[in-house]
C-alpha positions as CSV (number, residue, x, y, z in Angstrom):
1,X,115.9,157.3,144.5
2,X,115.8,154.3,142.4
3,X,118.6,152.2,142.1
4,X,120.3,152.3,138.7
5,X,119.8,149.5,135.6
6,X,121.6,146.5,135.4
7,X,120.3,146.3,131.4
8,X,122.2,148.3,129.5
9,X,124.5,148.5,127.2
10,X,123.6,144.8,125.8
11,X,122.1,146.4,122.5
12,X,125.4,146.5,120.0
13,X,124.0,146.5,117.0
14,X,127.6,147.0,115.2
15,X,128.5,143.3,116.7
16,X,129.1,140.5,114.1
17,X,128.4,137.2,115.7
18,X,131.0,134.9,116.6
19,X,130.6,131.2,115.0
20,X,130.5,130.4,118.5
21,X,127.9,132.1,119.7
22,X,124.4,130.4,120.3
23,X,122.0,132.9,118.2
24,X,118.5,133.2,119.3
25,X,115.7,135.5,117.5
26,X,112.8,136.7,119.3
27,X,109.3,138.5,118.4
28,X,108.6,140.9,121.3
29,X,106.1,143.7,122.3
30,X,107.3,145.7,125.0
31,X,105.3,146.8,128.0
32,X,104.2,150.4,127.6
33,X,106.2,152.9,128.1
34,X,109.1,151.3,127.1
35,X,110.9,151.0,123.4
36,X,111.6,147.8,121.3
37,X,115.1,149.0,122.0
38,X,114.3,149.2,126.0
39,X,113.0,145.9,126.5
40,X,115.8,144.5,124.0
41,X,118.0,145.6,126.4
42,X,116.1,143.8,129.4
43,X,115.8,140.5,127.4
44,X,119.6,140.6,126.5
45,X,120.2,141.2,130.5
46,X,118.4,138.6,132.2
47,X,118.7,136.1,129.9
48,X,122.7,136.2,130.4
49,X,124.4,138.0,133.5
50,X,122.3,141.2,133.8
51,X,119.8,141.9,136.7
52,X,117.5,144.6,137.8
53,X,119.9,146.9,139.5
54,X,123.8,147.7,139.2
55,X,125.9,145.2,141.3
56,X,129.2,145.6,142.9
57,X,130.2,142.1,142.3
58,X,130.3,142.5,138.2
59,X,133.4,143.3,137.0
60,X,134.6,143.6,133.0
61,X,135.2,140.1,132.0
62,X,131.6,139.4,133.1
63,X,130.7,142.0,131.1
64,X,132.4,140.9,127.9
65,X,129.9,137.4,128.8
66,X,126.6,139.4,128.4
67,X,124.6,138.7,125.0
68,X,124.3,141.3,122.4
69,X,121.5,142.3,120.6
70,X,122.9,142.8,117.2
71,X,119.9,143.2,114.9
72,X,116.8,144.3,115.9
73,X,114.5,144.7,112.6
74,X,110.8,145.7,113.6
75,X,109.4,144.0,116.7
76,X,112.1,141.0,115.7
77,X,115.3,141.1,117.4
78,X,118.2,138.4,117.1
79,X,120.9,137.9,120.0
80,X,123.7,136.7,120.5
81,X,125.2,134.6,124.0
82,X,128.7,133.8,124.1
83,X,129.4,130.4,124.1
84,X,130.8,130.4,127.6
85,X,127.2,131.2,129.0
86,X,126.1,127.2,128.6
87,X,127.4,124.4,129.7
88,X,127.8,121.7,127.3
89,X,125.7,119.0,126.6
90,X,123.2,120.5,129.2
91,X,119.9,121.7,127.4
92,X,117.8,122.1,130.4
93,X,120.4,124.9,131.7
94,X,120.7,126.1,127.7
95,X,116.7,126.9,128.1
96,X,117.1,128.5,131.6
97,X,118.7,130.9,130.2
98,X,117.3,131.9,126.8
99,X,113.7,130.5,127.9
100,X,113.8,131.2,131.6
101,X,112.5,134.6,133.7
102,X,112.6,136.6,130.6
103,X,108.7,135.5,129.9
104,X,107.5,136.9,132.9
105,X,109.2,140.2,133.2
106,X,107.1,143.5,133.2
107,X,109.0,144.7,131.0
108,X,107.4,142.3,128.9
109,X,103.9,141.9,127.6
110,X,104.7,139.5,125.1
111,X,108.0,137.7,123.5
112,X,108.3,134.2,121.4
113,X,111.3,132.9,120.9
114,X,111.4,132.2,117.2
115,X,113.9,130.2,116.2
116,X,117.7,129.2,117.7
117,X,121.0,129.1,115.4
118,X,123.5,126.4,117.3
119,X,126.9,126.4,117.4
120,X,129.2,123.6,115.9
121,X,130.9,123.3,119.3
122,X,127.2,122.9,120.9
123,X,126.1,120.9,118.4
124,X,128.6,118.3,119.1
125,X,128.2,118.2,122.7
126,X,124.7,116.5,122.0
127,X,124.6,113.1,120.2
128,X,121.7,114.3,117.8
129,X,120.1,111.0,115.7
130,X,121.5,107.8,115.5
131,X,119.3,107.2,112.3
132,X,117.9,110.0,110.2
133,X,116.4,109.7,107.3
134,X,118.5,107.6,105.4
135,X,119.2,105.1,108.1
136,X,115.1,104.8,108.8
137,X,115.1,104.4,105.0
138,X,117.2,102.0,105.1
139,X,116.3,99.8,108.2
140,X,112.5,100.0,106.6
141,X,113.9,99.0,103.1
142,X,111.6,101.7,101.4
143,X,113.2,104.6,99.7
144,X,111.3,106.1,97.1
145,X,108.0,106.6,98.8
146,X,106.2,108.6,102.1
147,X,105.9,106.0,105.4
148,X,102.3,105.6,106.4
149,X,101.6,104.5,110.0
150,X,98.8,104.2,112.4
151,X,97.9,104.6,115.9
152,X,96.0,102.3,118.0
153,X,92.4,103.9,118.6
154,X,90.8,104.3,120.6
155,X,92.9,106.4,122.8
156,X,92.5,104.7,125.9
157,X,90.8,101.6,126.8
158,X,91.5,98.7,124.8
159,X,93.5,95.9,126.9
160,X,96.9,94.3,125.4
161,X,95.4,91.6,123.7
162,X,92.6,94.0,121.7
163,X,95.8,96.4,121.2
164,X,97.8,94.0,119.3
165,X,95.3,93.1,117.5
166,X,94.4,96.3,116.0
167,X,97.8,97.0,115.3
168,X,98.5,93.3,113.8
169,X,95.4,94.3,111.4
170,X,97.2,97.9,110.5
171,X,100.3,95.8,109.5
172,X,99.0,93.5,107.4
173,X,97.0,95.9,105.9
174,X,99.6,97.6,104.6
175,X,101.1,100.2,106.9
176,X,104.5,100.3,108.3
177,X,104.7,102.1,111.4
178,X,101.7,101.4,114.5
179,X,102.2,103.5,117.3
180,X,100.6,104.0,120.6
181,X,98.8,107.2,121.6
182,X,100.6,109.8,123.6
183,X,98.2,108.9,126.9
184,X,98.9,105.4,126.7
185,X,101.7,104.0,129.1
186,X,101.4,101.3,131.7
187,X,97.4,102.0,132.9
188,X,95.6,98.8,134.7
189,X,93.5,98.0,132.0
190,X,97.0,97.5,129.2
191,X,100.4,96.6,131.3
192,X,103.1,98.3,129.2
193,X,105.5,95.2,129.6
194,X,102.5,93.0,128.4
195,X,101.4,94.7,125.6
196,X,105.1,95.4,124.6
197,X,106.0,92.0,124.4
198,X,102.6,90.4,122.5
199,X,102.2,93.3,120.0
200,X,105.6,93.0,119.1
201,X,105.1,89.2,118.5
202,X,102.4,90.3,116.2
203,X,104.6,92.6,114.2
204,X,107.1,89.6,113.8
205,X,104.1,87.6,112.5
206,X,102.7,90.2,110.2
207,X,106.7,90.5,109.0
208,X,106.6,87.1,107.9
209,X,103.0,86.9,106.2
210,X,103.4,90.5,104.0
211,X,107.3,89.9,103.5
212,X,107.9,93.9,104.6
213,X,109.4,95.5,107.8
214,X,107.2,96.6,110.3
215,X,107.7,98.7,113.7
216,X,105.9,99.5,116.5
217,X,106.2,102.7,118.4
218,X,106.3,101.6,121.9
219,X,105.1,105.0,124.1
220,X,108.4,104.4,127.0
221,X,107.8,108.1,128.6
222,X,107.7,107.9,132.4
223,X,110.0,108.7,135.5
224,X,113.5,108.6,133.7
225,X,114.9,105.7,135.1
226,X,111.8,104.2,134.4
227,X,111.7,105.2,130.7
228,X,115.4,103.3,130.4
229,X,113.8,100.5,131.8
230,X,111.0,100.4,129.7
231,X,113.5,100.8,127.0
232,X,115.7,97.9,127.8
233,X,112.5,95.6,127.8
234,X,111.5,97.2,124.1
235,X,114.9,95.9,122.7
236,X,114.6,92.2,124.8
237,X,111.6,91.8,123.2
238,X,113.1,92.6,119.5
239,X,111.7,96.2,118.9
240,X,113.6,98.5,117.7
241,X,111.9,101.9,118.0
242,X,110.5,103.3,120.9
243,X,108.0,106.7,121.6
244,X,108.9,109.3,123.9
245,X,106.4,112.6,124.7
246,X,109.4,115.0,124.5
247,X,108.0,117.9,126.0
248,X,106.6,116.3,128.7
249,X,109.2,114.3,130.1
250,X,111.2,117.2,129.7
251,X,114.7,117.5,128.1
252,X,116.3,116.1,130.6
253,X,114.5,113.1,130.8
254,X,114.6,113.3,127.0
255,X,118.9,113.5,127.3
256,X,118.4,110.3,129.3
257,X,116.1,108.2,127.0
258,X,119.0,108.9,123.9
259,X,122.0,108.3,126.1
260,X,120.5,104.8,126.6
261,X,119.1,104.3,122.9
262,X,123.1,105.0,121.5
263,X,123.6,101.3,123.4
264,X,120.4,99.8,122.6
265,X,120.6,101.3,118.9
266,X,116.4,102.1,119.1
267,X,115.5,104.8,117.1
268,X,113.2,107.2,118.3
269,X,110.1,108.8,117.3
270,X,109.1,112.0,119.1
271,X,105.6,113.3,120.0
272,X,105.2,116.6,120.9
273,X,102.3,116.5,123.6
274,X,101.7,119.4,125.3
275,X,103.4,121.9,122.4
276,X,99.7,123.9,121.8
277,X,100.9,125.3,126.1
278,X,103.5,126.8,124.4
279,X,103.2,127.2,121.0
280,X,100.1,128.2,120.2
281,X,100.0,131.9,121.4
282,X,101.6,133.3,117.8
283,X,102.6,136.5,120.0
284,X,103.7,134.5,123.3
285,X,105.5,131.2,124.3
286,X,108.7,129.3,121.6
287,X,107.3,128.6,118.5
288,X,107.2,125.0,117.2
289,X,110.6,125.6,114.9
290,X,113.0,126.3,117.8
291,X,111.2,123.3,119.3
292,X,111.7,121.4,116.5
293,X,115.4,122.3,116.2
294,X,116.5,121.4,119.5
295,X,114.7,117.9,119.5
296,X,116.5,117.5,116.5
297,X,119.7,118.7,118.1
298,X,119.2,116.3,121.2
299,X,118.5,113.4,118.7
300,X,115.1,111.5,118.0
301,X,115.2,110.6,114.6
302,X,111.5,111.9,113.4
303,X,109.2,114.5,114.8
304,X,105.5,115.8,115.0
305,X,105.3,118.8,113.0
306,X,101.6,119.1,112.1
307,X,99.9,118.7,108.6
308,X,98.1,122.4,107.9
309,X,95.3,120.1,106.9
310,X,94.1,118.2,109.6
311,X,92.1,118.2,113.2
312,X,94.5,120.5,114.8
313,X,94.9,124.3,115.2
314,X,97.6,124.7,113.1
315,X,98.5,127.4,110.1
316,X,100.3,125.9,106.8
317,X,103.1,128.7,107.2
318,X,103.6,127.6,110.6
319,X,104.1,123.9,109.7
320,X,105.9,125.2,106.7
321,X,108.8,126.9,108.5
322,X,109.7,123.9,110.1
323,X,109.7,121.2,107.2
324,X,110.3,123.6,104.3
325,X,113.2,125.6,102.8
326,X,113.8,128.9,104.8
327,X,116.2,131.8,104.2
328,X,118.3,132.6,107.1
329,X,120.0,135.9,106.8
330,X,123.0,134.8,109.1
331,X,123.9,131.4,107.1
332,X,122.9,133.2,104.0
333,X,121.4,130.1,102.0
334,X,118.4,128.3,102.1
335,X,118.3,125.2,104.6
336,X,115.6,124.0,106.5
337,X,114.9,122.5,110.2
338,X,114.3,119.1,109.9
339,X,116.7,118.2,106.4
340,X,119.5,120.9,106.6
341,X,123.2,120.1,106.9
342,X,124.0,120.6,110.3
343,X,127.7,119.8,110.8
344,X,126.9,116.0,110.5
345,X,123.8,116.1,112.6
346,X,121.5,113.4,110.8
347,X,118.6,115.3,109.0
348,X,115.1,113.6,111.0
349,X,111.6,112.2,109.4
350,X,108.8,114.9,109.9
351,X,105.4,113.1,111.5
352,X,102.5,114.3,109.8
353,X,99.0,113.7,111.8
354,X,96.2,114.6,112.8
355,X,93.0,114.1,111.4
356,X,94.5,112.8,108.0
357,X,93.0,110.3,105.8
358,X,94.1,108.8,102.5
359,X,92.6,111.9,100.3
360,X,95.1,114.2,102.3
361,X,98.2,112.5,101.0
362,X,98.7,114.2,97.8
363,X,98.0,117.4,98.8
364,X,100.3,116.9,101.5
365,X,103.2,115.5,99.6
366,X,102.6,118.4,97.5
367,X,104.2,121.2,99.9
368,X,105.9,118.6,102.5
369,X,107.8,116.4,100.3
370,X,108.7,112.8,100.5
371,X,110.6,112.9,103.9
372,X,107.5,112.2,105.6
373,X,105.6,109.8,107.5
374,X,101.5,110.2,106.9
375,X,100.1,108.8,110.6
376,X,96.4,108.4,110.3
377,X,94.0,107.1,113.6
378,X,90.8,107.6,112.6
379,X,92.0,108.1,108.8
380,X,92.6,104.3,109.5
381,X,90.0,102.7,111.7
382,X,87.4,104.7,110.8
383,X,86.8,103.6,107.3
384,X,84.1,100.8,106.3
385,X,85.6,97.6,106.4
386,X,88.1,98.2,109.7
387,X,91.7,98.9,110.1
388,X,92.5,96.5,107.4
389,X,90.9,98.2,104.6
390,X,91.2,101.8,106.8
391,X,95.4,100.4,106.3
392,X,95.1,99.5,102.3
393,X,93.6,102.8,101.9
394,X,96.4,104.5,103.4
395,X,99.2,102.4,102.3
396,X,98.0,103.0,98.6
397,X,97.6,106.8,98.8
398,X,101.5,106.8,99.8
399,X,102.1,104.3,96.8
400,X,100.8,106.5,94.3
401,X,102.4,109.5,95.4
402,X,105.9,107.4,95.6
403,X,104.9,106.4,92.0
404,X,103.8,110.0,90.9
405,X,100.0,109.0,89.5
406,X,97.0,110.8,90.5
407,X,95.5,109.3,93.6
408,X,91.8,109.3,91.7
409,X,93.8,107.7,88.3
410,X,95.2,104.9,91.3
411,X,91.7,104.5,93.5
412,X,90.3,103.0,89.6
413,X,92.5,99.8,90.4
414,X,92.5,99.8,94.4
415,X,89.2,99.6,96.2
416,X,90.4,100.4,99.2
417,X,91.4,103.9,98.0
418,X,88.6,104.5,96.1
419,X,86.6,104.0,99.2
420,X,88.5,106.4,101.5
421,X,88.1,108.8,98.4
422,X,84.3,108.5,98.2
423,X,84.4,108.7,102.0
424,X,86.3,111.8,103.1
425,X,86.7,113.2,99.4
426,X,89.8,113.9,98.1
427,X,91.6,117.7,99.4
428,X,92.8,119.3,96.8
């Protein structure tokens, strides 16, 4: 005879949710055989102090720890785990549990995990961003208008002397943000601690010839004590930003790169290499929002989100429910990821790129706001002329958006623009 269930008796769908608890909502399809309210069950189970079988070692105040499924509306459910479940500060245990065996289980054939609602308490156990918005604003000096940045193409290849160049070019040009690619970290052919230290003597002299702020997005993700160290040398040599792949080197290593940035007060801009592994299955995996939220929650101060118009497999209301206003039926007003009030938590920059070019802008600003940062490669490089005139191109799009005139009204007085626009066209 089998062995009674360990899951049951974690659906409660009369329990209101404690301000404390850390809220999760998940999209599953159960196995055959077994109800929405079955596997609900199983979820709740494993993902707190449930198992497979009954256990004599469980005893009522470990029951009062399970989670509880309090809503389950369609194939959506939304559950609540006590507080007590996590330890503080600790996001890599925080995912073991809501994120950990529960996506292979039979009783599973698929589940995403939607989007999580944090808890004050857990919120402040996490530094979350030293900048935000307004203090990237305000280091930048430029309020009223998109950023526009760059990165240094091609991918791979160039050495550090070529790589400063480019980027020295994109300045000057107009842009305010250069950033290396998401492969590029200390190879043979471009030393990280050489190309660190030249390119960000060339921002300092494009500072002083175009009279703006410039920054360069130094790509520090490695071996965690190596990523400190790499970040260290960023601020000897004057930067004051540096690049992590978050997902990657893991939240941990992630914890590790902000614990020493609150010292070196370096912002940090997050690429999210590696997401399309987990997010890209709409039925399967964490979707891009609850990604987004606990980045934010760990603290870079601006994020990869996509553009819905770009190079990459991405759906506008995917990209949407991250940067744009969303109900939730638990808060019961509209916020949204990235800019919401969260208990003091600095609202964060959404990074839009991916195949973009200078007749994107407007259409982009048009359902992503302001907030933004437009990060063109090829968009840049790629236009007749070089990355100077690729730069101006860019640079003005952003200006006439910031200014509210039609971008083909603006390309009549900048050449630049015009060009990108009789390039690529203009996507309206």
């Amino acid at each position: 005879m089998a062995s009674p269930s360990g899951y049951h008796g974690f659906v409660q769908l009369n329990y209101l949710p404690k301000k404390t608890d850390l809220i999760c909502e998940f999209k599953i399809e159960p196995a055959s055989g077994l109800s929405i309210r079955d596997c609900a069950e199983r979820i709740a189970g494993e993902s707190s102090v449930g198992t497979w079988t009954e256990v004599s070692t469980t005893n009522a105040r470990i029951k009062a720890m399970g989670a509880r499924v309090f809503e389950i509306k369609g194939n959506c459910i939304r559950v609540a785990y006590p507080f007590e479940l996590f330890e503080r500060g600790n996001m890599p245990q925080i995912f073991s549990s809501i994120a950990g065996n529960i996506f292979n289980m039979k009783d599973v054939k698929n589940l995403r995990l939607e989007s999580i609602r944090w808890p004050k308490e857990m919120m402040d156990s996490f530094h979350g961003p030293q900048f935000g918005i307004a203090g990237i604003r305000k280091l930048m000096n430029v309020h009223t208008r998109p950023f526009c940045g760059t990165i240094v193409k091609p991918k791979l290849g160039l050495d550090w002397k070529e790589h400063a160049k480019v980027a020295y070019d994109a300045w000057v040009g107009g842009l305010d943000f250069v950033k290396d690619d998401e492969n590029l970290t200390s190879q043979p052919f471009n030393n990280f601690y050489e190309r660190i230290e030249y390119t960000l003597k060339m921002r300092d002299k494009a500072e002083i010839e175009t009279g703006e702020k410039k920054m360069y997005f130094a790509n520090v993700t490695a071996e965690a004590n190596e990523m400190v160290k790499r970040a260290r040398f960023v601020k000897e040599c004057g930067g004051e930003y540096v690049m992590v792949d978050v997902l990657t080197a893991g939240f941990s290593g992630l914890q590790t790169l902000r614990n020493e940035t609150e010292d070196l007060k370096l912002a940090i801009h997050a690429h999210r290499a590696m997401h399309g592994a987990i997010t890209r299955n709409p039925k399967h995996g964490i979707a891009m929002l609850a990604l987004a939220e606990t980045m934010r929650m760990i603290g870079v101060d601006q994020l990869h989100i996509g553009t819905a118009v770009g190079k990459m497999l991405e759906r506008k209301p995917e990209v949407m429910e991250i940067r744009e206003e969303i109900e939730n039926s638990l808060i019961k007003n509209k916020k949204h990821v990235l800019a919401q009030d969260w208990n003091g938590v600095k609202p964060i920059l959404a990074v839009c790129s991916g195949g973009l070019h200078a007749g994107m802008v407007q259409k982009l600003a048009s359902f992503m706001g302001k907030d933004i940062v437009v990060q063109a490669g090829g968009g840049v490089h790629g236009l007749a002329g070089g990355t100077r005139a690729g730069a101006r191109a860019l640079r003005d799009a952003v200006e006439a958006v910031g200014k509210n005139i039609p971008m083909q009204t603006y390309a009549k007085t900048h050449k630049e623009l015009d060009l990108a626009l009789k390039t690529w066209g203009l996507l309206r």
